[in-house]
C-alpha positions in Angstrom: -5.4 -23.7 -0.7 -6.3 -20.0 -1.4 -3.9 -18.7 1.3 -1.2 -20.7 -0.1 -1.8 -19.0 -3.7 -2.1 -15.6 -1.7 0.7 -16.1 -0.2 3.3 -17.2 -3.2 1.0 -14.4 -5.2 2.5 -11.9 -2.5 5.8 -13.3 -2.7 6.2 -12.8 -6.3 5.5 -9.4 -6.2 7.6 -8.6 -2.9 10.3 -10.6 -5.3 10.2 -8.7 -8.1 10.0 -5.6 -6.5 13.0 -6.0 -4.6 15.1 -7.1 -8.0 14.6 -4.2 -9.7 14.8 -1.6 -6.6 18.1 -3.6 -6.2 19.6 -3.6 -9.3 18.4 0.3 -9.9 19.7 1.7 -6.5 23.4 2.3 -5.0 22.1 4.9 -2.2 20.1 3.7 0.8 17.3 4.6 1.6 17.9 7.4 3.7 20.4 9.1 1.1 16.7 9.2 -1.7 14.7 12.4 -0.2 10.9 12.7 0.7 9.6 14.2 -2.7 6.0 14.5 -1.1 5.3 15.3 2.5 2.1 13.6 2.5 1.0 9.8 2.2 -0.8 8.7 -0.9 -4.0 6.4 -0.2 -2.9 2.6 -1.5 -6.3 2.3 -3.2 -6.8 5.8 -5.2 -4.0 7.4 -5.1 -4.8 10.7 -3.3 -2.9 12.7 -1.5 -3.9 12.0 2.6 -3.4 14.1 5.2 -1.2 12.1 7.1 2.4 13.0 7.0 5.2 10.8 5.8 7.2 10.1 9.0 4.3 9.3 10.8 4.1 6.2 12.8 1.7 3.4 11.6 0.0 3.5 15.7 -0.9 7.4 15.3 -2.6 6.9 11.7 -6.0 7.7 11.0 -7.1 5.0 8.4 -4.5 3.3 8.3 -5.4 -0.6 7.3 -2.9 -3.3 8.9 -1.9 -5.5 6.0 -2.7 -3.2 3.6 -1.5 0.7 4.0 -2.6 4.1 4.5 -6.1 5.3 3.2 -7.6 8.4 2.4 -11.1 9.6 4.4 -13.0 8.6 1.5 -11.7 4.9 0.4 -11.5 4.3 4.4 -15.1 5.4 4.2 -16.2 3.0 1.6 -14.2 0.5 3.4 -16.2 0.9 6.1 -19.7 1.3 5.2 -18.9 -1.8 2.8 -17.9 -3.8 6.2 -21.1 -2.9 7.7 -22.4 -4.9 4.7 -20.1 -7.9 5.0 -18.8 -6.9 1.6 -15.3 -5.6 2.6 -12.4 -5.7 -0.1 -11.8 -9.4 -1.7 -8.2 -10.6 -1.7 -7.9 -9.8 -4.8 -8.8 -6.2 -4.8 -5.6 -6.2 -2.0 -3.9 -7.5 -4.3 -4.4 -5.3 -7.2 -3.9 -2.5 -4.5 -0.7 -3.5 -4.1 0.1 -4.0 -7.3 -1.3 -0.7 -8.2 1.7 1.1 -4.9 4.3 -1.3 -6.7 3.7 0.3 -9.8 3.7 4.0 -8.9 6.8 3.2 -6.7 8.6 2.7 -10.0 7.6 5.7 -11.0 
């Protein structure tokens, strides 16, 4: 039951975030240039030191399923999985959200 809500929850966003890049864009994606060389961390926002291009296998802190992180969120992640209290679904979520967001901007 919760994966089912996670999963249509997910699909709405991936929905509407594809409407509006859609209707907003004529270029592909390789036409828009890089503006920042660096990847921002999905849960803060801060500039990582991971560049851009990089493949998802050579990332440091990279989290499958939910995108790059800087040292110190990765951190937090970590010592708050050595407590069994690692992100909720719905801080993913809001993570998400939150990438949505500033990819609109």
């Amino acid at each position: 039951m919760k994966k089912q809500r996670i999963r249509k929850r997910l699909s709405e966003l991936f929905k509407k975030s594809s409407r509006l890049s859609s209707q907003k864009a004529t270029e592909t994606v390789a036409d828009v240039p890089v503006t920042e060389p660096f990847e921002r961390c999905v849960l803060c926002g801060a500039l990582t030191s991971v560049p851009v291009g990089t493949h998802v296998d050579f990332r440091e802190d990279y989290e499958i399923g939910c995108g790059q992180l800087c040292a110190e969120c990765a951190r937090k992640q970590w010592e708050a999985s050595q407590q069994a209290d690692a992100l909720s679904v719905t801080e993913i979520l809001q993570a998400v959200e939150r990438s949505i967001k500033e990819s609109k901007k």
